[in-house]
C-alpha positions as CSV (number, residue, x, y, z in Angstrom):
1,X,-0.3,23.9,1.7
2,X,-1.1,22.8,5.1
3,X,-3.3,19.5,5.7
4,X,-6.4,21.0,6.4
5,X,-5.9,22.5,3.1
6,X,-5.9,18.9,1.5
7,X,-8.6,18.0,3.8
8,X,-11.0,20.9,2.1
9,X,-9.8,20.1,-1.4
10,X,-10.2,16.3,-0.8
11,X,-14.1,17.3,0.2
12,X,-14.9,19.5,-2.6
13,X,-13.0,16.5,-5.0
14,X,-15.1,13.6,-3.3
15,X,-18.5,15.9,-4.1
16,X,-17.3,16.5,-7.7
17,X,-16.6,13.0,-8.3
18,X,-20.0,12.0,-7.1
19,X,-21.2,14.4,-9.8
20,X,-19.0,14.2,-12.5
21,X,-18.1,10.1,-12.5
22,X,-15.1,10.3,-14.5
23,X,-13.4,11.7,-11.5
24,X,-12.0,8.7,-9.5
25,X,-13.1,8.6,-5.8
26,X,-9.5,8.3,-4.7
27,X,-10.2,5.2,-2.2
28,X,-7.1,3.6,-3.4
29,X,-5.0,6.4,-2.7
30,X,-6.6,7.0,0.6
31,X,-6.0,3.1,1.2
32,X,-2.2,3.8,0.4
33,X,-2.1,7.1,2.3
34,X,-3.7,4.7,5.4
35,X,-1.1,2.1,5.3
36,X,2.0,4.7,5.2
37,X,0.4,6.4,8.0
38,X,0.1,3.1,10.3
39,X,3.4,2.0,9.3
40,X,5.1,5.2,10.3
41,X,3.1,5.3,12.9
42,X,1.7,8.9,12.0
43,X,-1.1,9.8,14.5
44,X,-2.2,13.0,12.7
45,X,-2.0,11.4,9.6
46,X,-4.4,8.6,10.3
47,X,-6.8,10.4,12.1
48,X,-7.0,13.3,8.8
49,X,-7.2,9.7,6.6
50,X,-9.8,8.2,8.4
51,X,-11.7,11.4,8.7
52,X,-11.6,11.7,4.9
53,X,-12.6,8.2,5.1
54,X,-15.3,8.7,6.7
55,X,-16.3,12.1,3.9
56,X,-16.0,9.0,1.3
57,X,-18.4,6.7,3.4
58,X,-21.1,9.6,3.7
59,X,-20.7,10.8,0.5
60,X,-21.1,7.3,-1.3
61,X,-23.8,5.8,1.4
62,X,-21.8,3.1,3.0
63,X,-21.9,2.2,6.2
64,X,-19.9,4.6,8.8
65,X,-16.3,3.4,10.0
66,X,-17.2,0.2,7.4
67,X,-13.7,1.5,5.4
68,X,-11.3,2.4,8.6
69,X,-12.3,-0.8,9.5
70,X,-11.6,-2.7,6.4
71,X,-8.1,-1.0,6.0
72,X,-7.3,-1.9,9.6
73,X,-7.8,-5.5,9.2
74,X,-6.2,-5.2,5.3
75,X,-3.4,-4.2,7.0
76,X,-2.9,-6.1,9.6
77,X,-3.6,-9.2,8.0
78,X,-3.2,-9.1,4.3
79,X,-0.6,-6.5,3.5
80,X,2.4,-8.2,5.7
81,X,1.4,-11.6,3.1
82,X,1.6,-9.7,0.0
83,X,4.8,-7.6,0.7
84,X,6.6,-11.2,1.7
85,X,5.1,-13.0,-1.7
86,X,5.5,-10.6,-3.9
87,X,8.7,-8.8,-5.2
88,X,7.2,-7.0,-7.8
89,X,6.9,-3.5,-7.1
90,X,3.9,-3.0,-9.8
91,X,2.3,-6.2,-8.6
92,X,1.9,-5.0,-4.8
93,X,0.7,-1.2,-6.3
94,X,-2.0,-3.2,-8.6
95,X,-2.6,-5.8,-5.7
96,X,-3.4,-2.3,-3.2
97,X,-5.8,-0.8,-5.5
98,X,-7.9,-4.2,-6.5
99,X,-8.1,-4.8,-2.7
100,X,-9.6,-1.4,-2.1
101,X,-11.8,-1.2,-4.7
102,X,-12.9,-5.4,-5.0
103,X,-12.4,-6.5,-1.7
104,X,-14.3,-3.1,0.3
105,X,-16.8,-4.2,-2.0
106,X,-16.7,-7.9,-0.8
107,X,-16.6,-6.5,2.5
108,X,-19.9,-4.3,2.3
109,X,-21.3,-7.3,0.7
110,X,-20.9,-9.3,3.8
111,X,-22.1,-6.5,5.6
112,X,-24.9,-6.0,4.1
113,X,-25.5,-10.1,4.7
114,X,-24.7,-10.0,8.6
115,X,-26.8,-6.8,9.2
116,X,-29.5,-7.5,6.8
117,X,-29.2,-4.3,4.3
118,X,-29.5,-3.3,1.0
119,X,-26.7,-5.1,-1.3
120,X,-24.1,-3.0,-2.3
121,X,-24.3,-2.1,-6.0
122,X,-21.1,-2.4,-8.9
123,X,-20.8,-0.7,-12.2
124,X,-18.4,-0.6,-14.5
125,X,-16.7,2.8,-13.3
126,X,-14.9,0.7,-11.0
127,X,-12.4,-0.6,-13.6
128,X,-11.9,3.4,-15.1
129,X,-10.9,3.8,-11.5
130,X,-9.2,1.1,-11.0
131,X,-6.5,2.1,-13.9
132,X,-6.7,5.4,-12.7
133,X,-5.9,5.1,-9.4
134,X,-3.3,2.6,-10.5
135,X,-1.1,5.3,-12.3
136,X,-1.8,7.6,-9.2
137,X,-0.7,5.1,-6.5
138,X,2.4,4.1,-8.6
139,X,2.8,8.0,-8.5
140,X,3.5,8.2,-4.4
């Protein structure tokens, strides 16, 4: 299957899942996907991330670029932290998808502060998916 293959799958999965909410928006695994890519320095590969990224952000109404931006400073700034504290394979998977889920949501929250918009909303689908994605992530 080629990666526009993936991409068209991954936008008739992100349309399902805003239907049917027991599918799991896969922003963890895209927030894996983007930190492989930048680390082996993959130009293709972030540019068909970051354009599924931005299918997520129009799809689930947050602000556009608001997640490539978020995973760029993640990466630059937290990631190198938590790889040298942390030896535990299952802790650094786990740590990946709370920061993607908890922490974008921090992160619109500011954003919403700074720019004066509607606060971003929580429910409790976000720990379903936070499992979910868990066993997914430790799948890569």
């Amino acid at each position: 299957m080629t990666l526009f293959a993936y991409i068209i799958v991954f936008i008739i999965y992100e349309s399902l899942s805003s239907i049917y909410l027991f599918l799991p928006p896969l922003f963890a695994v895209l927030f894996v996907l983007f930190a492989r890519a930048i680390k082996n320095d993959n130009g293709v590969a972030i540019f068909l991330i970051s354009f599924c990224l931005i299918i997520f952000e129009a799809e689930k109404g947050y602000l556009l670029f608001s997640s490539i931006i978020y995973f760029a400073l993640i990466y630059k700034f937290v990631l190198p932290k938590l790889v040298q504290n942390f030896s535990c394979a299952s802790c650094i998977r786990i740590s990946y998808v709370l920061l993607a889920y908890v922490g974008f949501f921090l992160f619109s929250a500011i954003l919403a502060k700074i720019f004066l918009l509607p606060m971003p909303s929580i429910s409790y689908y976000i720990i379903y998916y936070i499992v979910i994605e868990f066993f997914i992530v430790s799948a890569l």
